[in-house]
Structure formats: structure tokens, C-alpha cells
C-alpha positions as CSV (number, residue, x, y, z in Angstrom):
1,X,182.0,81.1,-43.6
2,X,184.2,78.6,-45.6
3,X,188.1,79.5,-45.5
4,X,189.6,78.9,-49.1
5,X,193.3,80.2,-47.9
6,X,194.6,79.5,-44.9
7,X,198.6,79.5,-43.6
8,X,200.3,78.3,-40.2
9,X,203.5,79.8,-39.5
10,X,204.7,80.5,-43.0
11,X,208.0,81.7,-43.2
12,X,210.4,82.0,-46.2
13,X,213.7,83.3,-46.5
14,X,216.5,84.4,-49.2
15,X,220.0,83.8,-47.2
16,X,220.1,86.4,-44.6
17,X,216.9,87.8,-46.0
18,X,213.7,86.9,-44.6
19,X,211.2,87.9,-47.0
20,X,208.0,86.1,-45.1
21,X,208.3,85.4,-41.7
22,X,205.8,83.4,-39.4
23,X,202.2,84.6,-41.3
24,X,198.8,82.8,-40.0
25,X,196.9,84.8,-42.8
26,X,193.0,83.5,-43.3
27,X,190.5,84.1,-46.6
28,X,187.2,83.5,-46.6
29,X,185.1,82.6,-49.5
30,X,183.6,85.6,-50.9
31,X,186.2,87.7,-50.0
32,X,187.8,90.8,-52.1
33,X,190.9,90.5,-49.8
34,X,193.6,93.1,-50.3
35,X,197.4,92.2,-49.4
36,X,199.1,95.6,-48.5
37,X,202.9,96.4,-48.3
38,X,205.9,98.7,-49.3
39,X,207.7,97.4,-52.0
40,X,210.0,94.6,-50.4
41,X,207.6,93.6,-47.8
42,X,207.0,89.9,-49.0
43,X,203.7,90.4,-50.5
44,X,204.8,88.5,-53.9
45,X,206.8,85.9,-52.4
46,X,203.4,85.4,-50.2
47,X,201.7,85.0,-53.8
48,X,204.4,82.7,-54.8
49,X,204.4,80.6,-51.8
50,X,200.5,80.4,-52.0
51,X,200.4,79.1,-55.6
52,X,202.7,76.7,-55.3
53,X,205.9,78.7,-57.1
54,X,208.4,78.4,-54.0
55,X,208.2,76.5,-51.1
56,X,208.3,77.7,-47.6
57,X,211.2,77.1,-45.2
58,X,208.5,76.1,-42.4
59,X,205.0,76.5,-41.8
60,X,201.8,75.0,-44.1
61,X,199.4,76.5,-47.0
62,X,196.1,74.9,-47.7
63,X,194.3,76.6,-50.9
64,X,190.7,75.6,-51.7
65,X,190.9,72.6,-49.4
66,X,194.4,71.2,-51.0
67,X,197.6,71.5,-49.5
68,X,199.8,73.8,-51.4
69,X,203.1,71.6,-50.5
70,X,201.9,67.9,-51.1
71,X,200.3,69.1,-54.8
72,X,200.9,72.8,-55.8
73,X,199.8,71.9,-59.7
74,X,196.2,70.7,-58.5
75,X,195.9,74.1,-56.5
76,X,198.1,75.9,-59.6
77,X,195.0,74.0,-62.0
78,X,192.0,75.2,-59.5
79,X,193.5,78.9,-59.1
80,X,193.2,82.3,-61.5
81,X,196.9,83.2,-61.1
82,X,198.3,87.1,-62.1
83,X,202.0,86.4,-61.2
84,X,204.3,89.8,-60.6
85,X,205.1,91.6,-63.9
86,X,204.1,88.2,-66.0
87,X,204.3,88.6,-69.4
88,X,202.7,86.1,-71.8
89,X,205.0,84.0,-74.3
90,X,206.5,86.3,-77.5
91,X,205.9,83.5,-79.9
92,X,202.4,83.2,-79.7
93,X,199.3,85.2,-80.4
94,X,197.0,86.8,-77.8
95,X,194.7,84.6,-79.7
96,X,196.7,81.0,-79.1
97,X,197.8,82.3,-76.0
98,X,194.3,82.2,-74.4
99,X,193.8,78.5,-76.6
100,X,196.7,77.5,-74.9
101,X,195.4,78.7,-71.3
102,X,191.8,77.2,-72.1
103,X,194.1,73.7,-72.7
104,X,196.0,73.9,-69.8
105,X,192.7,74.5,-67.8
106,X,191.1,71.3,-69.4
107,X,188.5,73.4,-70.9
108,X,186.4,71.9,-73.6
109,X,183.3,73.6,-73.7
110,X,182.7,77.5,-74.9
111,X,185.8,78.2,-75.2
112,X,185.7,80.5,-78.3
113,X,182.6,82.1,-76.5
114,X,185.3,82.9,-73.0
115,X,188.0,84.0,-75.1
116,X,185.5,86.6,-77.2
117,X,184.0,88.0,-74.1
118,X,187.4,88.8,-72.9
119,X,188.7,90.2,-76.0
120,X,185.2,92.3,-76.3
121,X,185.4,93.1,-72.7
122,X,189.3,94.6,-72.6
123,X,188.8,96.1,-76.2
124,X,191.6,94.3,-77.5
125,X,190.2,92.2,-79.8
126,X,192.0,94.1,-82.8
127,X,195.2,92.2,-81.6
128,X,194.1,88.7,-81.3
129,X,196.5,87.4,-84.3
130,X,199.2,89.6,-83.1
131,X,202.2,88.4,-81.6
132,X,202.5,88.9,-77.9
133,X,206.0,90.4,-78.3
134,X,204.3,93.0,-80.4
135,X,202.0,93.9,-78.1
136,X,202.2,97.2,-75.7
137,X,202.6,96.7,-72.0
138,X,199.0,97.4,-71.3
139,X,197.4,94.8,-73.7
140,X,200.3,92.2,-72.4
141,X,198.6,93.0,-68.8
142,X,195.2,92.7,-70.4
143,X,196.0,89.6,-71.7
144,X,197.4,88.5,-68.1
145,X,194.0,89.3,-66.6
146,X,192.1,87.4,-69.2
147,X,193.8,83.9,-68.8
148,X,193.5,84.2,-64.5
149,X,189.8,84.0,-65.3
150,X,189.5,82.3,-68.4
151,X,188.0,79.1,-66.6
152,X,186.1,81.4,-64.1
153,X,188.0,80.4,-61.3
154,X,186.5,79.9,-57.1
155,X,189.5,81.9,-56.2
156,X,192.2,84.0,-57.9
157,X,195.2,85.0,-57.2
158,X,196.5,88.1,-58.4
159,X,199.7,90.6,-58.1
160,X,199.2,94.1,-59.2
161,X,196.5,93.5,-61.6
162,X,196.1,97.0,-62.8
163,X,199.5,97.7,-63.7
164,X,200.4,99.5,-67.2
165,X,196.6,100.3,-67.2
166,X,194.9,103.0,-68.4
167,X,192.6,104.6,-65.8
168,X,189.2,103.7,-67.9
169,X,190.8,100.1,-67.7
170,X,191.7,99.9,-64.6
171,X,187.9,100.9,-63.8
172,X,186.3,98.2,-66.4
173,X,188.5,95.6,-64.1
174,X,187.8,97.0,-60.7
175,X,184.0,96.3,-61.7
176,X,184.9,93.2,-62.9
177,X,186.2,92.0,-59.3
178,X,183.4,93.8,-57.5
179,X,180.9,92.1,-59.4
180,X,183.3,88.5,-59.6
181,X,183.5,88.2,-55.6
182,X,179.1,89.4,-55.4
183,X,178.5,86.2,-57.2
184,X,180.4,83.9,-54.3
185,X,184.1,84.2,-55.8
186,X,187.1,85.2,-54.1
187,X,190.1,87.3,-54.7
188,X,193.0,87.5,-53.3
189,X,195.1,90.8,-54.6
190,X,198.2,92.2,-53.7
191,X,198.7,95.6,-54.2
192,X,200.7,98.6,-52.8
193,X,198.4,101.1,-54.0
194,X,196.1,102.3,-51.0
195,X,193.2,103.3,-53.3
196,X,192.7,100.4,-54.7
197,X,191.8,98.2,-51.8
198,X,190.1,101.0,-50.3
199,X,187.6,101.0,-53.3
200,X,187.0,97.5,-54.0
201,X,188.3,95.4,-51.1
202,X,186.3,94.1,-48.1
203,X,189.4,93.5,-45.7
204,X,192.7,93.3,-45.9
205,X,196.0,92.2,-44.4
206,X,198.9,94.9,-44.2
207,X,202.7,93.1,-44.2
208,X,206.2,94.7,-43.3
209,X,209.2,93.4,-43.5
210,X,207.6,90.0,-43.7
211,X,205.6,90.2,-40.6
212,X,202.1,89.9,-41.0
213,X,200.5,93.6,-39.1
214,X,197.0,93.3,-39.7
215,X,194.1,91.5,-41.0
216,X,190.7,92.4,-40.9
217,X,188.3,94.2,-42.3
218,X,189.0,97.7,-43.9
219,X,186.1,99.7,-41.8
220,X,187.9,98.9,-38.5
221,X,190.7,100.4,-39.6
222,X,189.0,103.6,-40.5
223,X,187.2,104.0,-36.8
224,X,191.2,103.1,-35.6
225,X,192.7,105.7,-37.7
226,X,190.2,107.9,-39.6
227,X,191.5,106.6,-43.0
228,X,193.3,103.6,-44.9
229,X,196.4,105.7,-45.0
230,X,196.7,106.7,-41.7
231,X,196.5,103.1,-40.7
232,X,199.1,102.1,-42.8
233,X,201.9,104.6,-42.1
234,X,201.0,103.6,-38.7
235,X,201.2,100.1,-39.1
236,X,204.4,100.3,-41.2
237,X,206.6,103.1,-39.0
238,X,206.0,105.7,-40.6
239,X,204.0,108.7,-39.1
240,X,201.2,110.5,-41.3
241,X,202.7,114.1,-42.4
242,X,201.3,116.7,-40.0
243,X,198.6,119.5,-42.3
């Protein structure tokens, strides 16, 4: 199967901090891939190292066939991005925002069409000509998800997707991905809560303290460990409570 992420190596550091250190991570294409951590375990500066946000100290990224060093705006143009806690700008609307992101992805066709199916299927359509500074947290995150796919992306990128979500929503976008990656898409999500990736992911890759502690596919952790838990706390230090 065709690899759209691949790293060698990758290793990034913050002064006597090493926030990523030495990852050979592969994604294949049709992936739901889940990156695991505690907070602080490098799985957002591996999103901002794979979209071209921060450069690495050492190693190499290639992203949909395009090395993330020698052009990270061709792989940031090709990618559905959900930075960490990314809020849209306060001066525009939800309804120029998603204009703006249809511009920036050089769409020309159906773009009124996109922008009503998202609005229709996030039920937030009653706050198109609102400003984004006026918007609550959740319709601010809605709004985040709606641009990643805007252009309806190969691959997409996201950090905590389903933060400041209601549980209904969090469900209408858990679908979404399911039913994104069955039509030959790919996502890449980085999350620290277990359930999610246990429901919608197909493997995942579990970092701490920067290191890279396993990737694979979910169900052979299970068989390992009994459940996605127990191989985490195992794989992070941290001993499952006894019953």
C-alpha cells in the first residue's frame, strides 16, 4: 500500500528540551491513524513538523510524495490541516472565513455548494455572517474542521479535532472520518483521548517523551494487553490500577 507520510530520524528540540526525538513513523493511504501521547509527549510538535510549521533539528519528512523541508507550502496547499487549539481570524465571518480558505486552496468550482454542506452538516449555519470573535468555542472548532476539508483533501492532518465539542458533535464528526478514510482518504489525528482512536482508528502510534513506542495496528495491541488502555499505561510507565 502507498505510504503518504513517512519520517527518518526526526528529532526536534526546545533548548534542553527534546520534544521529538529520532521517530521513523509510516502512514499508509487509507489509513485512520491515531497519534497517542500524554500531554507533553511531542504529539503537536510532530503535527507541526509534519506540515511544515517548524523544522526539525535532523532527520527528513516526505508528505504525499513532497518533501516537507524543501517545500512545506506545496504539502501545507495539498493537506487538510487542524492545528492545536487554532482559532479562526476575529475579524471575519464564519462565512468569509471559509471564502477565504476556498481562495487559499485555489478552489474555483462549487464552492458555495462545499461551504453549505458544511454549514448544514455542523448545524451552524445560523452563524455564517457572524463574526468569528463572536462565536462560542465549539462553533470556532466547527469552523476549524470545516476548512481542513473544505477542498476534500488525500490526507488531513489534524490535532484534537473534537475539542469543545458536544458529544452529538463529536459523533456527527467521528462518522465523518470513518466514512472520509472508506472512500481511500487518510487521516492522521492526534489525540490523547483513548476512546477515540479506539472507536474510529485502524492503527496507531503511541509517543513518550518524544520517543516513538509503538506503531501498528490497534487489534495487536488488544491480544498484547487485553485493551487500548492497558497498552498504553504499559507503554508509557505507568502500571494499570489493580480491580
Amino acid at each position: 500500500m502507498h505510504t503518504v507520510i513517512s519520517t527518518t530520524d526526526l528529532t526536534r528540540t526546545y533548548g534542553d528540551v527534546v520534544a521529538v526525538k529520532s521517530i521513523d513513523l509510516e502512514v499508509a493511504e487509507g489509513e485512520l491513524f491515531g497519534l497517542l501521547g500524554p500531554n507533553g509527549s511531542g504529539k503537536s510538535t510532530t503535527v507541526k513538523l509534519l506540515t511544515g510549521q517548524i523544522r526539525p533539528d535532523t532527520g527528513s519528512m516526505r508528505v504525499l510524495d513532497a518533501d516537507v523541508l524543501a517545500d512545506p507550502v506545496a504539502v501545507r496547499a495539498k493537506v487538510g490541516i487542524i492545528p492545536e487549539q487554532e482559532t479562526p481570524p476575529s475579524f471575519l465571518t464564519a462565512e468569509e472565513y471559509l471564502q477565504f480558505a476556498a481562495r487559499i486552496r485555489t478552489l474555483d468550482n462549487g464552492v458555495d455548494e462545499r461551504i453549505a454542506y458544511w454549514f448544514d452538516l455542523l448545524e451552524f449555519g445560523e452563524t455564517r455572517d457572524q463574526l468569528c470573535k463572536d462565536l462560542s468555542r465549539g462553533t470556532r472548532q466547527k469552523l476549524m474542521v470545516a476548512q481542513a476539508f473544505l477542498h476534500e483533501p488525500r490526507l488531513a492532518i489534524i490535532d484534537e479535532p473534537l475539542i469543545n465539542l458536544d458529544p452529538v458533535m463529536q459523533r456527527t464528526i467521528k462518522d465523518f472520518l470513518t466514512d472520509y478514510v472508506r472512500h481511500g482518504n487518510t487521516v492522521f489525528l492526534s489525540t490523547h483521548i483513548l476512546s477515540i482512536a479506539e472507536e474510529i482508528c485502524s492503527s496507531v502510534g503511541i509517543l513518550h517523551r518524544g520517543a516513538l513506542r509503538y506503531q501498528g495496528g490497534i487489534d495487536t495491541l488488544r491480544e498484547e494487553h487485553s485493551s487500548l488502555e492497558g497498552a498504553f499505561l504499559a507503554l508509557v510507565g505507568k502500571p494499570a490500577r489493580e480491580a
